[in-house]
C-alpha positions as CSV (number, residue, x, y, z in Angstrom):
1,X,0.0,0.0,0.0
2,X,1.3,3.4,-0.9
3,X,1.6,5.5,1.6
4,X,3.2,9.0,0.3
5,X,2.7,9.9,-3.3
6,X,4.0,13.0,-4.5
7,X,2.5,14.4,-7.9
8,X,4.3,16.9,-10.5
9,X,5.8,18.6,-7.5
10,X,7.2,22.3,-8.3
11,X,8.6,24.3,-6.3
12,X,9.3,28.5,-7.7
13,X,11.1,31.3,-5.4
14,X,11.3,34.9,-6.1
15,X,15.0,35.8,-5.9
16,X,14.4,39.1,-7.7
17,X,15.8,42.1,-6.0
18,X,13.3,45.0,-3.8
19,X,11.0,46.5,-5.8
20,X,13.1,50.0,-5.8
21,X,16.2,48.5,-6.7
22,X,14.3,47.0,-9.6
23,X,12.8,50.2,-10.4
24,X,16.1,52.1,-10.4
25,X,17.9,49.7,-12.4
26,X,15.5,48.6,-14.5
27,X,15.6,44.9,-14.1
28,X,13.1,41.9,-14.1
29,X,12.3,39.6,-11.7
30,X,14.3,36.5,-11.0
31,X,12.8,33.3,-10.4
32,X,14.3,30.1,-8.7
33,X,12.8,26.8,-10.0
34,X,14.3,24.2,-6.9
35,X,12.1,21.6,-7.9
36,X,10.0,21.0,-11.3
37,X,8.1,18.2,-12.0
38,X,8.8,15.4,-9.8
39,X,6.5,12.5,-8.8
40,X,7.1,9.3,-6.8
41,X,5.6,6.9,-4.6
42,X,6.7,5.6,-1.1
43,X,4.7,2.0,-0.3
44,X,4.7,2.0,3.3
45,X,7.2,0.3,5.3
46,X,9.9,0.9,2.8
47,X,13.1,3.5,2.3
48,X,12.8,5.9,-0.7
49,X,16.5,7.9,-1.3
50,X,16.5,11.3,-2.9
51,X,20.2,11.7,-3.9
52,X,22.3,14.7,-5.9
53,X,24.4,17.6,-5.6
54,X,24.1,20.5,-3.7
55,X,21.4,22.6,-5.1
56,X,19.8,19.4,-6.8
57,X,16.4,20.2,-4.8
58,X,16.2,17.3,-2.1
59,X,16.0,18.8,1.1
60,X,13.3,21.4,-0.7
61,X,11.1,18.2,-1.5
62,X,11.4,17.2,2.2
63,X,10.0,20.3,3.4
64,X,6.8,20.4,1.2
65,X,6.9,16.6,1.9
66,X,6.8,17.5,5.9
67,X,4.6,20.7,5.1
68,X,7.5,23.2,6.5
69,X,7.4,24.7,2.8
70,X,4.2,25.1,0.6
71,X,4.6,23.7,-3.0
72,X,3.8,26.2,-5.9
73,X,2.0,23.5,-7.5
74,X,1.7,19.7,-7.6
75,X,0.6,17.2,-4.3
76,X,1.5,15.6,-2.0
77,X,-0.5,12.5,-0.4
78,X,0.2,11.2,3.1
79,X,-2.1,8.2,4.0
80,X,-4.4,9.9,0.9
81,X,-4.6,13.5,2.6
82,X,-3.4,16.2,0.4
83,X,-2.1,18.4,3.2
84,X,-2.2,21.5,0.8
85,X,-5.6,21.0,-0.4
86,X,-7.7,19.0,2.4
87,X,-9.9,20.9,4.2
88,X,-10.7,18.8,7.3
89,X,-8.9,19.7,9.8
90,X,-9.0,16.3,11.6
91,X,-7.9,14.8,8.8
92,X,-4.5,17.1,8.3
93,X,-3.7,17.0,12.2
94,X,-4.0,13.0,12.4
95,X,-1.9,13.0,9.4
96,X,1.0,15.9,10.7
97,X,0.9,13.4,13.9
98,X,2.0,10.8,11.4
99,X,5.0,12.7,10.2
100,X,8.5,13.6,11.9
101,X,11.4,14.8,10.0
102,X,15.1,14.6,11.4
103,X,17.7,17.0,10.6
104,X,20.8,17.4,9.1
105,X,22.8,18.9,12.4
106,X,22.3,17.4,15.2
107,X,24.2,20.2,17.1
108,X,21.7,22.9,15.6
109,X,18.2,20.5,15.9
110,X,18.5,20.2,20.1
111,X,17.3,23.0,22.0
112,X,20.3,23.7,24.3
113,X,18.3,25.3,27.1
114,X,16.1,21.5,27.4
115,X,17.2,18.4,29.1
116,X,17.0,15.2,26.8
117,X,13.5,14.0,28.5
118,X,11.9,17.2,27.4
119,X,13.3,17.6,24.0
120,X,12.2,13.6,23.3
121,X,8.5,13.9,25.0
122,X,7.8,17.6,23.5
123,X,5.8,16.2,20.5
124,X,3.6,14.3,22.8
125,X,3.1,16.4,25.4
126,X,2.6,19.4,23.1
127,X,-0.9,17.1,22.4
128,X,-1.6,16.4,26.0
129,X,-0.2,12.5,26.0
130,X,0.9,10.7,28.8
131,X,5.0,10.9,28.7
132,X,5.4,8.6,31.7
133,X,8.6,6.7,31.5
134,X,9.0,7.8,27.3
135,X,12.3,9.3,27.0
136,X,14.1,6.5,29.1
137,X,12.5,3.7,26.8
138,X,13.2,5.8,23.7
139,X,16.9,6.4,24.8
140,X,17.8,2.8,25.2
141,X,15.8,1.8,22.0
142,X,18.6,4.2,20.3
143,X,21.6,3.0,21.7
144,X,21.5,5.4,25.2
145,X,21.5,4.8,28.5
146,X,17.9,5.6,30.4
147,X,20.1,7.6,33.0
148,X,20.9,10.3,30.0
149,X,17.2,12.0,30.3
150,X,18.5,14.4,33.1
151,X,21.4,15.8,31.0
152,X,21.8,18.4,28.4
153,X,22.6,18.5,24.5
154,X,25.9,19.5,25.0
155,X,26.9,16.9,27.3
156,X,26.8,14.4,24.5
157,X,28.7,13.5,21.2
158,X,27.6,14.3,17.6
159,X,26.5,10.6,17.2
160,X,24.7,10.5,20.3
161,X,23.0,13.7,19.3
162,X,21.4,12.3,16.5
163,X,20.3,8.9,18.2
164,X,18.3,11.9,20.6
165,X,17.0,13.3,17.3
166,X,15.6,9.6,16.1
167,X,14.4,9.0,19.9
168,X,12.2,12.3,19.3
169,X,11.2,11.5,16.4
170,X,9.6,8.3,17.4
171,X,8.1,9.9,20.7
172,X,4.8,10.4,18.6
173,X,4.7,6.8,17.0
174,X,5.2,8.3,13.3
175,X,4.7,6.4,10.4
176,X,6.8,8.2,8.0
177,X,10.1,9.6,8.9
178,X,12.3,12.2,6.7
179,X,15.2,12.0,7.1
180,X,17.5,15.1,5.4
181,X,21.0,14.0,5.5
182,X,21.1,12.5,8.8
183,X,24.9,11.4,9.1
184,X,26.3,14.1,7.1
185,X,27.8,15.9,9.8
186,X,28.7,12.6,11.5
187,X,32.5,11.2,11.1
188,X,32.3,7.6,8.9
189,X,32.5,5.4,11.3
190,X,29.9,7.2,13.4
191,X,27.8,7.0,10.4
192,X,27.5,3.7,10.3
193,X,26.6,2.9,13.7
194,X,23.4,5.4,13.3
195,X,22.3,4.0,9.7
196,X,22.7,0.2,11.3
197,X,20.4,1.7,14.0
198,X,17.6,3.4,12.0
199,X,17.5,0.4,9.6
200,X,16.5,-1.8,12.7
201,X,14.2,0.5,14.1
202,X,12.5,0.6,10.6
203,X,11.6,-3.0,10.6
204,X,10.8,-2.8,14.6
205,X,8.4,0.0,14.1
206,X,7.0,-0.3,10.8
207,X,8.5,2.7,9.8
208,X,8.4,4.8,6.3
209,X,11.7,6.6,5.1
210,X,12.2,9.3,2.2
211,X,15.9,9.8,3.3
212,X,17.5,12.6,1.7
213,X,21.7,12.6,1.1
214,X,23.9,13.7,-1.6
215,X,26.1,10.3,-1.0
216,X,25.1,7.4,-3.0
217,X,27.2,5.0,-0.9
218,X,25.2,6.1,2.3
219,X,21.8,5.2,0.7
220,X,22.9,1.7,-1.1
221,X,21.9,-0.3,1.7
222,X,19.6,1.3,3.2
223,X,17.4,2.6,0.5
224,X,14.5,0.4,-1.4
225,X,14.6,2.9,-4.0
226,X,16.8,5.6,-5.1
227,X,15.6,8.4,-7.0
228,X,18.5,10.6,-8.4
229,X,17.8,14.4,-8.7
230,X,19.4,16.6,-11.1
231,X,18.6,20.8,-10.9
232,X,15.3,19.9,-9.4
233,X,14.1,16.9,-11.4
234,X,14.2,13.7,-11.3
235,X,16.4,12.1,-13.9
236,X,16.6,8.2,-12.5
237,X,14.4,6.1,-10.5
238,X,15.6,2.3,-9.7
239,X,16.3,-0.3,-7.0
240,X,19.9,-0.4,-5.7
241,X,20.7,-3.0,-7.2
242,X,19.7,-2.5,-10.8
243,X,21.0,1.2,-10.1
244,X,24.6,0.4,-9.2
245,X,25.7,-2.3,-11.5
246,X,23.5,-0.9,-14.7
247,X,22.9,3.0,-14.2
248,X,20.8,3.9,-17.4
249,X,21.6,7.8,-16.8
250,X,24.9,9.5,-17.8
251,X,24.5,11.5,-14.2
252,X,24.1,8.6,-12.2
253,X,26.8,7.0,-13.6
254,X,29.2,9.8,-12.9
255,X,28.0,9.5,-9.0
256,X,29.2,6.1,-8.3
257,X,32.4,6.6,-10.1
258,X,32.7,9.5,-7.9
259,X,32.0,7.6,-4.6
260,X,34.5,5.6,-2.6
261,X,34.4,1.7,-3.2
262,X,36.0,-0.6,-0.8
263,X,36.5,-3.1,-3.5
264,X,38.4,-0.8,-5.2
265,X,42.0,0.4,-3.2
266,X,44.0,2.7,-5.1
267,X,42.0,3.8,-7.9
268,X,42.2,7.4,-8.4
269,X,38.4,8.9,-7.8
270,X,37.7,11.6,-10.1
271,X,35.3,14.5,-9.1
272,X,32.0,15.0,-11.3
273,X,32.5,16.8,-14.0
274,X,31.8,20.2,-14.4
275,X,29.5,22.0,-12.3
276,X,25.6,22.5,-11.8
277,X,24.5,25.1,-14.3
278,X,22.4,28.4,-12.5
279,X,19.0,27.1,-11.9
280,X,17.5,30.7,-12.4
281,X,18.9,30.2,-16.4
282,X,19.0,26.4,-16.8
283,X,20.0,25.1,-20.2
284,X,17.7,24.5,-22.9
285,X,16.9,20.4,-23.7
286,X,18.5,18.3,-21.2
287,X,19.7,20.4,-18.5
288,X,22.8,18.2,-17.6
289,X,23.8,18.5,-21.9
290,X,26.7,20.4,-20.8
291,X,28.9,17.8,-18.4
292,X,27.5,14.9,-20.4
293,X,30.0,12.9,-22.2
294,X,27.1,10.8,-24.5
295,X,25.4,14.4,-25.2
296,X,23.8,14.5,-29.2
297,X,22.2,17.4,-30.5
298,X,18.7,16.6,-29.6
299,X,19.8,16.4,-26.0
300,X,20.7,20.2,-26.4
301,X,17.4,20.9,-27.8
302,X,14.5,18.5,-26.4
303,X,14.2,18.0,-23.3
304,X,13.3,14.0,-22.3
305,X,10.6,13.1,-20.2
306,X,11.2,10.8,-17.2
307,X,9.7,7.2,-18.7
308,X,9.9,3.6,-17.7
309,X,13.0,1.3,-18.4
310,X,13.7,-1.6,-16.9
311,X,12.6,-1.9,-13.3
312,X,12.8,2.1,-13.3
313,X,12.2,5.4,-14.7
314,X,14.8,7.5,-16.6
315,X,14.9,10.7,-18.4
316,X,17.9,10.3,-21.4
317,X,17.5,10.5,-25.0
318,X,20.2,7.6,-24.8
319,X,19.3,5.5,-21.6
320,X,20.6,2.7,-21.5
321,X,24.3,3.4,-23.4
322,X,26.0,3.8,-20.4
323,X,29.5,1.7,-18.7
324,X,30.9,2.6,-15.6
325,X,34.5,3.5,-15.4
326,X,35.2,0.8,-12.7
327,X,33.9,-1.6,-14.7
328,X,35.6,-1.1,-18.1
């Protein structure tokens, strides 16, 4: 059953400057397309990974996701509640209770002024719930020690910061968690420990992921699917495993030869080419034309639509004619 379906999601800002300095120097608005045209489904009780560069539009599709940012147009259905559209307000609230969203920094997301039983139990008690006993359970089902409820944010590792973050965000009993790049700000091996973590909880609680991270490697295992965005749209949709040993999309592609392999010591990693062109003037046709090494001249003029292929979606005029430097 799906649980979140997100239709022709777009997302526009206004970056133009005041109205006076407009006036004065005779210029137009700007706008900021962050996100243009994406759909996707999350069954419930599975991981979807949004993945892509900085500025690729990820963490923008978690807020509208959430409901922190409103989209311009397009839907998004949580249980079958369109939170932008529904007018019951049961029916959003009992949904919103459904949803939690764990941040990026860990250092930033803790109020430093709580102790850890009140920054857990706030969700609930903010709706009158019985918090008896809650933050010491939560706290050992991450990893802590029941004793930590009396201390403070800053008495407490990076890591162990985060594992607070996921204890909170369970407080409420959530059904769908979004997680924007959770263990970015974490060191490797610490990274681990809290992905092994929220992948057990996730088949303990029946939990829904859309995990957000700009690191292929970080999402492999823990992701049923992996969507990969490029300047706000979705260019790639497949399971891991058809993803990383057959990428059908010149982009994806250049991410895993990017990432770190562990079967692979010594091999000189080289950076993605090139760089992400200025959303607010994107190019014409396909907007990744420019760094693609397979690039024709209908790619510069038409852009392709995101279609089916194989056990995915991909938007390339020449899906499929793709081999991975590692493995040539």
């Amino acid at each position: 059953m799906t649980l979140v379906s997100v239709k022709s999601l777009t997302r526009v800002f206004d970056v133009s400057k005041p109205w006076l300095n407009r006036l004065i120097e005779r210029l137009p608005k700007r706008h900021l397309t962050a996100v243009s045209d994406v759909s996707f489904d999350i069954p419930e009780r599975t991981t979807y990974a949004l993945v892509g560069e900085s500025g690729s539009g990820k963490s923008t599709i978690g807020k509208m996701v959430v409901g922190l940012l409103r989209p311009t147009s397009g839907h998004v259905e949580i249980g079958g509640v369109d939170l932008v559209t529904e007018k019951d307000r049961a029916a959003i609230d009992r949904v919103r209770s459904d949803i939690q969203m764990i941040f990026q920094d860990p250092f930033a997301s803790l109020n430093p002024r709580w102790r850890v039983r009140d920054i857990i139990v706030e969700p609930v008690a903010a709706r009158g719930g019985d918090t008896t006993g809650m933050a010491e359970r939560l706290l050992e089902q991450v990893g802590l020690s029941a004793d930590d409820v009396g201390k403070y944010p800053h008495q407490f590792s990076g890591g162990q910061r985060q594992r607070i973050c996921v204890a909170r965000a369970l407080a409420s009993e959530p059904k769908l968690i979004v997680c924007d790049e959770p263990t970015s700000a974490l060191d490797v091996s610490v990274q681990a420990q809290v992905l092994n973590m929220m992948s057990d909880l996730k088949d303990e609680h029946g939990l829904t992921y859309l995990f957000i991270s700009h690191d292929l490697t970080v999402v492999r295992h823990m992701a049923d699917t992996i969507g990969v965005l490029y300047l706000g749209r979705l260019v790639e949709e497949a399971p891991p495993e058809t993803l990383f040993t057959t990428p059908a999309h010149p982009y994806t592609a250049m991410l895993i030869d990017a990432a770190p392999r562990l079967d692979a010591f010594g091999r000189e990693v080289e950076p993605p080419e090139g760089e992400i062109p200025d959303p607010i003037d994107p190019p014409k046709g396909c907007a990744f034309h420019p760094r693609c090494p397979l690039a024709i001249d209908r790619c510069t003029a038409e852009r392709p639509a995101l279609k089916p292929f194989g056990p995915g979606r991909v938007a390339c005029h020449r899906a499929g004619e793709i081999t991975l430097k590692g493995a040539a």
